[in-house]
Residue, then its C-alpha position, 0 to 999 in steps of 0.5 A: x399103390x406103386x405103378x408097377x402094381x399098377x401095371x401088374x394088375x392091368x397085366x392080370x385084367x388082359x389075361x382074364x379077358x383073353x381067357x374070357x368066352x367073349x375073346x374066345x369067340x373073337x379070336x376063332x372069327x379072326x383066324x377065320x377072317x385071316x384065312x378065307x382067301x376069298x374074302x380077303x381077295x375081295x377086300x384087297x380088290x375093294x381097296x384098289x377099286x378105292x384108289x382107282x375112284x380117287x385118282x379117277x375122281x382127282x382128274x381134271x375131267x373125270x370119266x363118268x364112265x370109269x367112274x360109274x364102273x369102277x363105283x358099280x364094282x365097289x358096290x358088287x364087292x360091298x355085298x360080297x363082303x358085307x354079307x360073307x358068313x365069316x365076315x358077319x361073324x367076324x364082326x359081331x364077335x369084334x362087336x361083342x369084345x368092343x363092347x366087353x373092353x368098352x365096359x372095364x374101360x367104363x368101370x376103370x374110368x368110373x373107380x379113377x375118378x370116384x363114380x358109379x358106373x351105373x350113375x346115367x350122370x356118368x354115362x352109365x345106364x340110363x335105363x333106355x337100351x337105345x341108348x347104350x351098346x348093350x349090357x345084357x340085362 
């Protein structure tokens, strides 16, 4: 097969997964995600909290103070944000789509280079779900 077929049908395999429930599920918590500006002002906040408690922490004789505050806020907006409603959303439908493209990026691996999928020998199903992120069954 021509390696523009190639391309052709990897084309054709992200079209059917943008079509695919799992992606309409991602794409509807993403623009949630976007426009909760709540949300987003705590994780831009978040992040210069970050950047405070690093050059804090770099000083020579950081103030323990500062430090305590500035990791006091972090942990407040940690909450906040981890346990947003749209941020959970947001990321178990990541969660859900990761693990959809995990599973073709397995079954393509597998066809590439002559395996079975499902074979534990080849990292597929082992029969223990504690050790997979989930197939469903």
């Amino acid at each position: 097969m021509e390696r523009t077929e190639i391309i052709k049908l990897a084309a054709r395999l992200g079209e059917g997964i943008r079509q695919n429930e799992v992606y309409a599920k991602y794409s509807a918590a993403d623009i949630e995600y976007r426009k909760d500006n709540r949300l987003q002002a705590m994780i831009a906040e978040y992040s210069v909290q970050q950047e405070a408690l690093s050059i804090e922490s770099a000083k020579p004789e950081p103030d323990g103070t500062v430090v305590g505050a500035i990791k006091a806020r972090m942990d407040e907006l940690y909450g906040a944000i981890t346990h947003s409603d749209v941020f959970e959303s947001f990321m178990s439908a990541q969660g859900e789509l990761r693990e959809l493209l995990d599973e073709v990026n397995r079954t393509i691996m597998s066809q590439v280079n002559g395996t079975d999928p499902e074979d534990p020998e080849n990292g597929g199903c082992t029969g223990n779900c504690a050790s997979c992120g989930g197939c469903g069954r």
